[in-house]
C-alpha positions in Angstrom: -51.8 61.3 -76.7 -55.4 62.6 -76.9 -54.0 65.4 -78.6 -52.7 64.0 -81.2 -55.9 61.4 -81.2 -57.6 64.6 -81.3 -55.8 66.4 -83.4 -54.6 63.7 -86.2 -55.8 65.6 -89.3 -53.9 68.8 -88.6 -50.8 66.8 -87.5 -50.4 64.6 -91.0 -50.9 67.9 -92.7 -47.1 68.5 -91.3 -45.9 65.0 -92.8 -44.9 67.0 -96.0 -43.0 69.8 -94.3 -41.0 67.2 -92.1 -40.5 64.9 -95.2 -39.4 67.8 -97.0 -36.6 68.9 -94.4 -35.3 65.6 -93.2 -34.4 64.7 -96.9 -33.2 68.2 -98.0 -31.9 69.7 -94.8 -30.9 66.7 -92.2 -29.8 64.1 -94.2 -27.5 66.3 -96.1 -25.7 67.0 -92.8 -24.0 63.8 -92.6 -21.9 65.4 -95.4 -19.9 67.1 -92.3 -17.7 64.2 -91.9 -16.1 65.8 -94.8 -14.3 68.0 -92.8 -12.8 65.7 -90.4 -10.9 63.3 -93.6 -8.9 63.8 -96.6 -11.5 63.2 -99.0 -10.8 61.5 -101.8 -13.4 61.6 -104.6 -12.2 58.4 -106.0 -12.8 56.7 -102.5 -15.6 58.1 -101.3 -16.9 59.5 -98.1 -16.7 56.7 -96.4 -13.4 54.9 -97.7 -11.6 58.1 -97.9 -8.5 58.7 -94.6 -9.6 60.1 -91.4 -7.8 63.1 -90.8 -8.8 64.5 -87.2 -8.6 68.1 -86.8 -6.2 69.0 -90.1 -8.7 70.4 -92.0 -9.7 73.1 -89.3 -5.9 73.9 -88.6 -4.9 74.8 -92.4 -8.5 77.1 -92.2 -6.7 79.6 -90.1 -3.3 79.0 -91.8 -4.6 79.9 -94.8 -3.6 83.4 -96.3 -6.7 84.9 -97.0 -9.2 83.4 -94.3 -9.4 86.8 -92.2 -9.6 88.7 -95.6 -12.3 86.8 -96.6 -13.9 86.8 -93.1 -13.4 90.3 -92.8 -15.2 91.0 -96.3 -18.1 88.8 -95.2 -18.6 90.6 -92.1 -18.2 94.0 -93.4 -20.9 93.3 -96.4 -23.0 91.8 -93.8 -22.8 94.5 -91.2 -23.5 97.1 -93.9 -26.9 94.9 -95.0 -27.5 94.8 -91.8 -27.5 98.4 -91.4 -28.9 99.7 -94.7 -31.0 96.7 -95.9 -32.7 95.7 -93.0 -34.6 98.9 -92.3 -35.0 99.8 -95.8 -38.3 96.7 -96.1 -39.7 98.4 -92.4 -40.1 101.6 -93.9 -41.0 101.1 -97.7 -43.7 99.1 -95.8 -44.9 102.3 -93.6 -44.7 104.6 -96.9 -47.2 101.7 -99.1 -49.6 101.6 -96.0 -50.2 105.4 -96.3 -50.5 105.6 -99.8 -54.7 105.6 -100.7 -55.2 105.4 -104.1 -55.0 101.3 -104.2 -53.9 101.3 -108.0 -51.1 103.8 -107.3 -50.6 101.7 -104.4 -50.6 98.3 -106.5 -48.2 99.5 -108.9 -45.8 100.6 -106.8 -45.9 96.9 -105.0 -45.6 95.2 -108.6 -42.4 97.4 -109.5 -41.0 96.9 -106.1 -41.2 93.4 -106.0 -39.8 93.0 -110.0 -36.1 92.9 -108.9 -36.8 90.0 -106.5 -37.9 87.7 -109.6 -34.6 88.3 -111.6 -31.6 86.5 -111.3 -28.6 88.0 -109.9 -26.6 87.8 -113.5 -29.6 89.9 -114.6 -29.1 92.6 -112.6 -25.6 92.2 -112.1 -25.4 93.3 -116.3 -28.2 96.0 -115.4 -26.2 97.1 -112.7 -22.8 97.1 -114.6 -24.3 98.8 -117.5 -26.2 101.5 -115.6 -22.7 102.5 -113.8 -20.2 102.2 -117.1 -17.9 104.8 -116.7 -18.4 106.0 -120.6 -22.3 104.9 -120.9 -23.8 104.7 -118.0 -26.4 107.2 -117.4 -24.8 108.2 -114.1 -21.8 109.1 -115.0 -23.5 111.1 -117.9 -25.4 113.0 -115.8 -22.3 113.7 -113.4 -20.4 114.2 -116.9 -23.2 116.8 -118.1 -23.0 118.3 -114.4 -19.1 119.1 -115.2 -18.3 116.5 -112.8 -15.8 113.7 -113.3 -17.1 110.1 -114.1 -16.8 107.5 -111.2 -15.6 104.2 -111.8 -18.2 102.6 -109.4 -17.0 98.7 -110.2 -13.3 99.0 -110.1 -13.1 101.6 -106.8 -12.9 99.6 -103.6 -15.4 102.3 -101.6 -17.5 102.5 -104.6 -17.7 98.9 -105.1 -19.0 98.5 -101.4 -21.5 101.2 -101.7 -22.8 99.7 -104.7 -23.0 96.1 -103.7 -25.0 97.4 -100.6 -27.4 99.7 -102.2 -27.9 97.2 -105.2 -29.0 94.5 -102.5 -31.6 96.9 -101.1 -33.0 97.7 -104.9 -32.9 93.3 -104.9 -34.9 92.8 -101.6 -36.5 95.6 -100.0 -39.5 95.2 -102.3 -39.9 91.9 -101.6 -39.4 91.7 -98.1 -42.2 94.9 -97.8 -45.0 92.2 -98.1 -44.1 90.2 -94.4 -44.1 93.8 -93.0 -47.2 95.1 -94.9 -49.2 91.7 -93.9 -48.7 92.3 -90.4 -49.8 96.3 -90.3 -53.2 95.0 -92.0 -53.6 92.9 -89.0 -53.7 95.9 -86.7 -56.8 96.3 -84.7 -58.4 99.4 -86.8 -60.0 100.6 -83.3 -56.8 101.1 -82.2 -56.3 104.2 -85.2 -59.5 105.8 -84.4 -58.7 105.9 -80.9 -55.5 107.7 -81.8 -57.6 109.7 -84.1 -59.6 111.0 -81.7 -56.7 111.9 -79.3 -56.0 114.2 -82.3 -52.8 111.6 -83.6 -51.7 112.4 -87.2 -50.4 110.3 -90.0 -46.6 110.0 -88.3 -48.2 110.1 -84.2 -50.5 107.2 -85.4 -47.2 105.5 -87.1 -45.1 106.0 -83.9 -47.6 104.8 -81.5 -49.6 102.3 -83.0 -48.0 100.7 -86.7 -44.5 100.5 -85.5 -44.9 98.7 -81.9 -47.8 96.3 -83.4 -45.6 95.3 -85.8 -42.5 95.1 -83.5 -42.6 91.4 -83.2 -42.5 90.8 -86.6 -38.9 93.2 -86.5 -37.6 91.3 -83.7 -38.1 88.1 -85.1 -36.1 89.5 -88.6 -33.6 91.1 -87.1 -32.5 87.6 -85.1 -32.5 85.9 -88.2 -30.6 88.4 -89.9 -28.4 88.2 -87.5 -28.3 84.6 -87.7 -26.9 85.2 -91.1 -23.7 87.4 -90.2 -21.2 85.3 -91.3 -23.2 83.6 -94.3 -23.5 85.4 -97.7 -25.2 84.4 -101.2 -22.3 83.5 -103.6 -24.6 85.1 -106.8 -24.2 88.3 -105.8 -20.6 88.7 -105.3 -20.0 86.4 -108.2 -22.1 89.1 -110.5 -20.9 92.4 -109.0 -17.1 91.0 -108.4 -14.0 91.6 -110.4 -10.3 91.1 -110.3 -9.2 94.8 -110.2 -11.9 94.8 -106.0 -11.0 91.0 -105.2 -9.4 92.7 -102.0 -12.8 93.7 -100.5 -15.3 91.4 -103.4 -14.4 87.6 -102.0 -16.2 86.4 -99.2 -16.3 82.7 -97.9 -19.1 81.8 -100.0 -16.9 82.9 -103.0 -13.7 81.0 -101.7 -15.6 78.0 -100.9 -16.6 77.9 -104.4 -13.3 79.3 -105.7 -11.4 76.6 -104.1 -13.6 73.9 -103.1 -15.6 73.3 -106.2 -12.8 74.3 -108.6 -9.8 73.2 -107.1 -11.3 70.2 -105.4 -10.3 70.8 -102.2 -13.7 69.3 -100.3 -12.1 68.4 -96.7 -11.0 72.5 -96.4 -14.1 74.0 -97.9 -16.1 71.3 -96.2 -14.4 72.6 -92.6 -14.6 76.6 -93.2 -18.7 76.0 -94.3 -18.6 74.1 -90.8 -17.5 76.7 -88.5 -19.1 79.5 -90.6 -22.6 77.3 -89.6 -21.8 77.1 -85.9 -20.9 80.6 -85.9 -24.7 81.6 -87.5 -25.8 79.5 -84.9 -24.1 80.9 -82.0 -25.5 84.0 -82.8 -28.8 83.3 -83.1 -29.2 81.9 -80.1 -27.4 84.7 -78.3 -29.4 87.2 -80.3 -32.8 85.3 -79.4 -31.7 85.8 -75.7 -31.3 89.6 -75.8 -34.1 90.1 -77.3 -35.9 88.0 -74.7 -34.3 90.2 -72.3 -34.8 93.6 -74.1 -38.7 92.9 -75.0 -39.5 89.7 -74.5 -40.2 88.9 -77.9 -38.3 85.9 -79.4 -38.1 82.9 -81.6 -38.1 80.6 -78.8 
């Protein structure tokens, strides 16, 4: 209590925050019920049948549930591989870079993709990789090679959707990683300078296990995020000819849920794909403890 006597000022600035996310995040949860009647829009949330368990058992009957699983893992694991490291290290390369405007520019053209929308570069994307304009294709074309039809070739399609989410957020995610190398004690560079350290000894030993917390704490919440995936990017990159390896749940929760008005179904699938993130964020919070005792909690 004399804390918070103590402390008032500071604590009402949080009023806001907590405002903020019991309206938009809590209070939205009650929507849940959802998944546990057979929700009819005519009579409401509350008026609409109870239905115990049914949604959850026609998840796992459906057809293409472990597709769709299977895709959203597999994009996932991939951004997991190839996107998350990709911020760590365009971080390392803008800290040695000394000429600031060089250095500025880079940062402004880096961060650009982060700004536009996802139909935006999905048409950049799409036009970039035409099979009879694209300039890749071109050049392999002018190299005597044959052209690739990136968007309608499973592998391809994969490859692109992965590498196009890097171009999308590695700039942008740079700037949590470059804000906690400028907080490395300097002393602690001129002590490896005088041990005779060079530009990559001084990286190995000093930038990358400063800034190790800030990776640990990224990596669980990426983690955290294994079964989730934004609908806008498979919804600008997808089409017909890759559906087999393109819809994810985001994509069939919109697909049938919004379209088909199937709420109860779409309302269960969102539901366990929650509890899942959950699950593994708390188990990846605890091997981390374990492995470095860094951790969100």
């Amino acid at each position: 209590m004399k804390e918070w006597k103590k402390n008032y000022d500071l604590y009402l600035l949080l009023v806001p925050a907590a405002v903020f996310f019991i309206v938009f995040a809590y209070v939205p949860m009650g929507g849940l019920v959802i998944a546990f009647k057979d929700y009819n829009l005519f009579r409401g949330l509350w008026g609409s049948d109870w239905s115990g368990l049914a949604n959850f058992r026609e998840m796992f009957s459906i057809p293409e549930f472990f597709r769709i699983t299977r895709n959203t893992l597999l994009l996932n694991l991939l951004g997991l591989i190839v996107c998350f490291p990709a911020p760590i290290l365009l971080a390392l390369m803008l800290n040695e870079v000394r000429s600031r405007s060089l250095k500025k520019i880079s940062q402004s053209m880096l961060y650009l993709p982060h700004f536009m929308s996802w139909i935006v570069l999905g048409g950049i994307v799409y036009a970039v990789l035409s099979p009879k304009y694209g300039v890749i294709n071109q050049i392999l074309r002018w190299l005597g090679m044959k052209e690739i039809y990136f968007m309608a070739d499973q592998t391809w399609w994969i490859i692109t959707y992965t590498l196009s989410a890097v171009w999308q957020s590695a700039g942008w995610g740079t700037i949590i990683y470059l804000a906690a190398i400028t907080a490395i004690d300097p002393a602690l560079y001129e002590a490896a300078s005088i041990d005779g350290a060079g530009r990559i000894r001084k990286i190995a030993s000093v930038t990358l296990p400063s800034i190790m917390p800030t990776i640990v704490i990224l990596f669980i919440l990426a983690v955290g995020n294994m079964v989730s995936i934004g609908i806008e990017q498979p919804l600008a990159l997808a089409n017909s000819v890759v559906s087999n390896v393109s819809e994810v749940i985001s994509t069939y929760v919109y697909r049938v849920g919004i379209k088909q008005g199937e709420f109860g179904l779409t309302t269960a699938v969102g539901m366990v794909q929650s509890v899942i993130n959950l699950c593994l964020v708390v188990a990846a919070n605890h091997f981390a403890k374990r492995a470095g005792g860094e951790g969100l909690w």
